[in-house]
C-alpha positions as CSV (number, residue, x, y, z in Angstrom):
1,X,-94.4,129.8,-253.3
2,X,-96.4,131.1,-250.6
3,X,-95.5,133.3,-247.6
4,X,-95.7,132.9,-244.0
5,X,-98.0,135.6,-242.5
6,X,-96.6,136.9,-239.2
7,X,-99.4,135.3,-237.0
8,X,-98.4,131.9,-238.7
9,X,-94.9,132.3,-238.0
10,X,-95.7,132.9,-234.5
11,X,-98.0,130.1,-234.4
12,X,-95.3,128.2,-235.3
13,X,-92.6,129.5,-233.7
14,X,-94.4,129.0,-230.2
15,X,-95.6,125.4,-231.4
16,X,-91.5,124.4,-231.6
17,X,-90.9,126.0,-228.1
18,X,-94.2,124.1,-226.4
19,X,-92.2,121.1,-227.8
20,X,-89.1,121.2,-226.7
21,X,-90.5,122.3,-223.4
22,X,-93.2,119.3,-223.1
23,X,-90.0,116.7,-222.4
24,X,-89.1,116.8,-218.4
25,X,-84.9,116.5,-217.8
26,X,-83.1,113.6,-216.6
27,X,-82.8,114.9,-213.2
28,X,-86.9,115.3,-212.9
29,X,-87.5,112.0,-213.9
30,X,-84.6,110.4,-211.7
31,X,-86.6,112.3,-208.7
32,X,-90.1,110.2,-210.5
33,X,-88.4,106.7,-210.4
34,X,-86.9,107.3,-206.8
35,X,-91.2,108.3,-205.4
36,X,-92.4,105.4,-207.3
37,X,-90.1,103.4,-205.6
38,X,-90.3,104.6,-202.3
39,X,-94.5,104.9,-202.2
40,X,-94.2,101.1,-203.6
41,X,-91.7,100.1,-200.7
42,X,-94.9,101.7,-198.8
43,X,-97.2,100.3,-199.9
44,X,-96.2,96.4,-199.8
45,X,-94.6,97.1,-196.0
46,X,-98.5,98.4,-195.1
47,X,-99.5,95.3,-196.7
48,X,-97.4,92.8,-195.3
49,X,-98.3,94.2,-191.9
50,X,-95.0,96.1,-190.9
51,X,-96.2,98.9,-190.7
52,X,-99.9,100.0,-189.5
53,X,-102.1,100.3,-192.6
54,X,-103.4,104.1,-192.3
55,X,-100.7,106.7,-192.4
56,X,-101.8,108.4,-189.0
57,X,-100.8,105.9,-187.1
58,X,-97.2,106.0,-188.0
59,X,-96.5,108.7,-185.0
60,X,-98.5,108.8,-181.8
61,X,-98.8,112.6,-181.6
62,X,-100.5,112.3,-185.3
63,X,-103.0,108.9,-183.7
64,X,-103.7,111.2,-180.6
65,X,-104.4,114.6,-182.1
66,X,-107.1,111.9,-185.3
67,X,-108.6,110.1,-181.9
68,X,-109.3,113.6,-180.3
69,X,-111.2,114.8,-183.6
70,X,-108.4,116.8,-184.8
71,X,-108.1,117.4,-188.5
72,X,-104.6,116.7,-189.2
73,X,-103.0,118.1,-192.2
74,X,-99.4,117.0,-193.4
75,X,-96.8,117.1,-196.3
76,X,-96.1,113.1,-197.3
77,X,-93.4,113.6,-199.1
78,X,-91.4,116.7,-198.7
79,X,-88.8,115.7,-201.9
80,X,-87.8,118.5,-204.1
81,X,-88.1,117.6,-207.5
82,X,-85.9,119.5,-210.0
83,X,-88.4,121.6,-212.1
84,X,-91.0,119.4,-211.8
85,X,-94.0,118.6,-208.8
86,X,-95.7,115.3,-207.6
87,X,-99.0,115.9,-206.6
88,X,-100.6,113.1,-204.7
């Protein structure tokens, strides 16, 4: 019967923790479902023409300030996510 060195009891106790750590919670993949269903509402409005196409010309400040050479930089979707992060 062989023994477990310490490094491979480490190995293998961190290997069980990166497991049970790798599945996201019910409440971070409720917040998934609900931006997958609100970018495709997006998406098929902009395509069915109710809304304009290109996001900057949802407000008129935002049109203004691209038409005048600004760089505009915003936050599209503010949502908190519980422990979790949607990068777009």
């Amino acid at each position: 019967m062989r023994i477990l060195t310490p490094s491979a009891f480490l190995i293998l106790l961190l290997s069980i923790a990166l497991l049970n750590a790798a599945e996201p919670k019910r409440e971070t993949l409720r917040a998934w479902d609900d931006y997958i269903g609100s970018v495709n509402t997006s998406v098929a409005e902009r395509n069915a023409g109710s809304r304009p196409y290109l996001w900057e010309y949802d407000s008129p400040e935002t049109q203004r300030r691209v038409l005048n050479g600004e760089l505009v930089i915003t936050k599209h979707d503010p949502r908190k996510v519980p422990q979790g992060l949607i990068r777009r």
